[in-house]
N, C-alpha and C positions, 0 to 999 in steps of 0.2 A: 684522515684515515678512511676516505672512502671506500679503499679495495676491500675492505673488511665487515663490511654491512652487510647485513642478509646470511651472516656465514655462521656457521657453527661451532662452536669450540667446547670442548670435552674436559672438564677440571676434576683430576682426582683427587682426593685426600680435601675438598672443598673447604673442611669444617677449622682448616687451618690456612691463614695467608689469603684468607676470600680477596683483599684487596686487587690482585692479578684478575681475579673474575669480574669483579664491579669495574675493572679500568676498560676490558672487553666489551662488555655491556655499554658500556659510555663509547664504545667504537662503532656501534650499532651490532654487535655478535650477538647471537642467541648461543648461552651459555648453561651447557646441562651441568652439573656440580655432581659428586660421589663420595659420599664419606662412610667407613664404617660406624660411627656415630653420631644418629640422627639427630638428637639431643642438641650437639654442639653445631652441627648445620642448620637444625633449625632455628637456634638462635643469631648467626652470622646472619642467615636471610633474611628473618623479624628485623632487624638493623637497617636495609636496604630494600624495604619493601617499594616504594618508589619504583627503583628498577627493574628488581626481580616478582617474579610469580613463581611462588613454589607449589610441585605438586606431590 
């Protein structure tokens, strides 16, 4: 999935079904996430720190 590197992709409601965001991320996508509960996103992302950088 080359065409998909370097691109960006916009995930709302993150803090639920992260899987679709981590599968991005393994595409080479940089992946901003949105949830109304930080709590539960920042738990999804502690999970996948590997991949992700949260800020």
């Amino acid at each position: 999935m080359e065409r998909w590197r370097g691109r960006v992709a916009l995930v709302t409601g993150a803090s639920v079904g992260i899987g679709a965001a981590i599968a991005l991320v393994r595409f080479g996508m940089k992946v901003v996430g949105c949830a109304r509960d930080v709590g539960k996103i920042q738990v999804c992302f502690d999970a996948e720190t590997q991949f992700l950088h949260v800020k």
